[in-house]
C-alpha positions as a Markdown table, in Angstrom:
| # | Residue | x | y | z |
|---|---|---|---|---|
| 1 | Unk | -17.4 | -21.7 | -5.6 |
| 2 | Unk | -18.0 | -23.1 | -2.2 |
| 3 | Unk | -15.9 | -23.9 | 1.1 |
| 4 | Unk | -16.8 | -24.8 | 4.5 |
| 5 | Unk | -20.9 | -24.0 | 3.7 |
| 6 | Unk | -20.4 | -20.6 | 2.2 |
| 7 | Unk | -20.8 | -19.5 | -1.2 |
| 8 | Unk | -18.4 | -17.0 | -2.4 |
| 9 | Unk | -19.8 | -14.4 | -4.9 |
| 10 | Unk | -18.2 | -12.0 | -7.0 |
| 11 | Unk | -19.1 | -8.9 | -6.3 |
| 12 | Unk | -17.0 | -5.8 | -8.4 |
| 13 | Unk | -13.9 | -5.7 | -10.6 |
| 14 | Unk | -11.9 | -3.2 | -11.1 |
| 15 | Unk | -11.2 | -2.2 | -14.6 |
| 16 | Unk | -7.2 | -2.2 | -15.6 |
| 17 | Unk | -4.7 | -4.3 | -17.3 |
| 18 | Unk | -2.1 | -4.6 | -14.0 |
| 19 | Unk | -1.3 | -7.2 | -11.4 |
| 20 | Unk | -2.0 | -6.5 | -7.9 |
| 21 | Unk | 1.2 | -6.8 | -5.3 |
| 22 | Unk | -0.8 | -5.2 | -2.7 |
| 23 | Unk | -3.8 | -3.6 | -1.1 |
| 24 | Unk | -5.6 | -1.9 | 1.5 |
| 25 | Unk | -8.9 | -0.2 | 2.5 |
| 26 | Unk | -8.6 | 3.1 | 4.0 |
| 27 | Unk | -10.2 | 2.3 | 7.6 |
| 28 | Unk | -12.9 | 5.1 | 6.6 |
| 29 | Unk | -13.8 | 3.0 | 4.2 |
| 30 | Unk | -13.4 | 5.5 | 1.0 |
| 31 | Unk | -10.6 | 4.3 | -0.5 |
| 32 | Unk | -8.7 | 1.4 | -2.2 |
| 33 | Unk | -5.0 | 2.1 | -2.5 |
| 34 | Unk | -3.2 | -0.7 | -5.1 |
| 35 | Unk | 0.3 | -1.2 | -5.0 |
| 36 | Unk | 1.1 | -3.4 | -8.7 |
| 37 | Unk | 4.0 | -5.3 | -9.9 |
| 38 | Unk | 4.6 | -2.5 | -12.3 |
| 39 | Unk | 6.2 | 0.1 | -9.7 |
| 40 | Unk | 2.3 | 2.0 | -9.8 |
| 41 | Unk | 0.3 | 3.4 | -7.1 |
| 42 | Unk | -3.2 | 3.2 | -7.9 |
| 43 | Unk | -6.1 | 4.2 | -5.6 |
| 44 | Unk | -10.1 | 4.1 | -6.1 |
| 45 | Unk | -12.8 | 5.6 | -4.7 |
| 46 | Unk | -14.6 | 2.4 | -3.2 |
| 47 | Unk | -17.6 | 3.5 | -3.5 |
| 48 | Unk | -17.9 | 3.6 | -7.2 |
| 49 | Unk | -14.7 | 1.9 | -7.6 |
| 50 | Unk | -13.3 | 4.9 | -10.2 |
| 51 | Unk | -9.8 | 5.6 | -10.2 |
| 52 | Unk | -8.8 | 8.8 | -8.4 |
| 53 | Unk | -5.3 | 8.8 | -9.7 |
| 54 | Unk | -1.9 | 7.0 | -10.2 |
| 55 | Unk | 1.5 | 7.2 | -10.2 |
| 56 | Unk | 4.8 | 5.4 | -11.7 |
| 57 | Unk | 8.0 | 5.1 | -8.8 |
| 58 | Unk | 11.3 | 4.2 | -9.7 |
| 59 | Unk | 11.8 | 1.1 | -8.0 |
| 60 | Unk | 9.2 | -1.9 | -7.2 |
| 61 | Unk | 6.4 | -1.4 | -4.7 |
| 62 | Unk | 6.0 | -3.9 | -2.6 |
| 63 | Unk | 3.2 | -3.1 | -0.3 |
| 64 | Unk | 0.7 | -0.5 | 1.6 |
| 65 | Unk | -0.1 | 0.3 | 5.0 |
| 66 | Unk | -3.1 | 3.3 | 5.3 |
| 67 | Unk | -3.2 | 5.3 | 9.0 |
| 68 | Unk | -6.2 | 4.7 | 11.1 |
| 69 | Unk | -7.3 | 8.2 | 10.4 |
| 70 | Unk | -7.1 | 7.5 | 6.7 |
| 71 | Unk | -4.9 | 10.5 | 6.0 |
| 72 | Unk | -1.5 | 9.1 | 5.0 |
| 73 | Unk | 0.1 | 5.7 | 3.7 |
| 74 | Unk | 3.2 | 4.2 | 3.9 |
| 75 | Unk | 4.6 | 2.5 | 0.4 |
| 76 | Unk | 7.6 | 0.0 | 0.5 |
| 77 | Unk | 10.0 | 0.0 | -2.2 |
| 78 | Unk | 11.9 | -3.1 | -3.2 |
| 79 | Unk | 15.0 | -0.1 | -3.6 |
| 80 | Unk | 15.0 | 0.2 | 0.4 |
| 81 | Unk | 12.8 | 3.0 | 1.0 |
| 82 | Unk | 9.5 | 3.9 | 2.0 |
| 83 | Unk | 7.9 | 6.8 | 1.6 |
| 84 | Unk | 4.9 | 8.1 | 3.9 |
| 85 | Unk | 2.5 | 9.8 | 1.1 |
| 86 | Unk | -0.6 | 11.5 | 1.5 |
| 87 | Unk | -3.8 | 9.5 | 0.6 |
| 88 | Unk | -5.3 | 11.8 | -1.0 |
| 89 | Unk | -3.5 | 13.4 | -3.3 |
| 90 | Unk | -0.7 | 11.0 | -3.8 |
| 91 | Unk | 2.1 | 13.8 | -2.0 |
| 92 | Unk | 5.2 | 12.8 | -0.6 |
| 93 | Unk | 5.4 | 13.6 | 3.1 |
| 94 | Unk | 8.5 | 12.2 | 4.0 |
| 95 | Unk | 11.1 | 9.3 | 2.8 |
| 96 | Unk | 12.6 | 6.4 | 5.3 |
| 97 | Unk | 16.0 | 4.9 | 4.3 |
| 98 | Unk | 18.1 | 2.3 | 5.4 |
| 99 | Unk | 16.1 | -1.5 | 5.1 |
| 100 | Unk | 17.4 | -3.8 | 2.9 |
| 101 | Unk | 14.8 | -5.0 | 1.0 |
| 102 | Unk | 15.6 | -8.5 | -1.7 |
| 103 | Unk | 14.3 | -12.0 | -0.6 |
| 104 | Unk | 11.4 | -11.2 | 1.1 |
| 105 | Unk | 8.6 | -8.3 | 1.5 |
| 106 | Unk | 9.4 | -6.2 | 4.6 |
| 107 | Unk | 6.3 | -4.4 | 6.1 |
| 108 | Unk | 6.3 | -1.3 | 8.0 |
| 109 | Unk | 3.8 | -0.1 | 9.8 |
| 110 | Unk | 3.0 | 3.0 | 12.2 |
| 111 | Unk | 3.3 | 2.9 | 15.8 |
| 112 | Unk | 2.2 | 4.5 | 19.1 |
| 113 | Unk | -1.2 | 5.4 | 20.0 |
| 114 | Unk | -0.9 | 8.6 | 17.6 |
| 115 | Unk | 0.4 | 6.6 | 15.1 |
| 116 | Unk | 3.5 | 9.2 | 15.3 |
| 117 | Unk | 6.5 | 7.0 | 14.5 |
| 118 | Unk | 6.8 | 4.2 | 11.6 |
| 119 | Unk | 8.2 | 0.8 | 12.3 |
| 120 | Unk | 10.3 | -1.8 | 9.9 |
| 121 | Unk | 12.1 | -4.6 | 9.6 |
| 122 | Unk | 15.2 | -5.4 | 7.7 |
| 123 | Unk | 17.1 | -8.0 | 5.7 |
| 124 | Unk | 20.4 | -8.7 | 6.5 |
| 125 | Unk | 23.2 | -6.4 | 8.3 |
| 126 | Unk | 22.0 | -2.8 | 9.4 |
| 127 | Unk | 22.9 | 0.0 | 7.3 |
């Protein structure tokens, strides 16, 4: 394959039968959290690209944001809530609700210089 002088190479694939929705590299550059279509959480060590764990959710995940210290990740859920989550060992911190959530994906993010607050959009009326 080739565009614009460049020659794209394959370079690892990560073994599992699911459909990525989303993903993100830890900004420490450890880890590769998966959100799939499947309402799973998977994240690898991307280094050696093995799986450190997973986990089913209730509703549909719909996609990831990781902190700049690498430490904790917010997961969207088509249901209306997000969840911050520990990175490490998958633990729920916390649980945001009140964004609707149907047409279209709604990212949050974290805000502030300390990253201390989480930000998100919303379809529709406010709840």
């Amino acid at each position: 394959m080739e565009a614009s002088g460049f020659e794209a190479k394959l370079l690892h694939t990560i073994d599992g039968n699911f459909r990525a929705q989303d993903c993100a590299i830890s900004p420490d550059g450890h880890r590769l959290v998966v959100v799939d279509s499947e309402r799973q959480l998977h994240v690898f060590n991307f280094h050696t690209f093995e799986k450190e764990y997973s986990q089913v959710f209730d509703a549909r995940l719909t996609c990831v944001t990781v902190t700049k210290d690498s430490k904790s990740m917010l997961i969207n859920l088509a249901s209306g809530e997000i969840q911050l989550l520990e990175v490490e060992t998958g633990d729920v911190i916390r649980t945001f609700d009140g964004q609707a959530q149907g047409t279209y994906i709604i990212r949050s993010c974290f805000g502030g210089a300390a990253e201390n607050f989480v930000l998100s959009g919303s379809e529709g009326e406010p709840t």
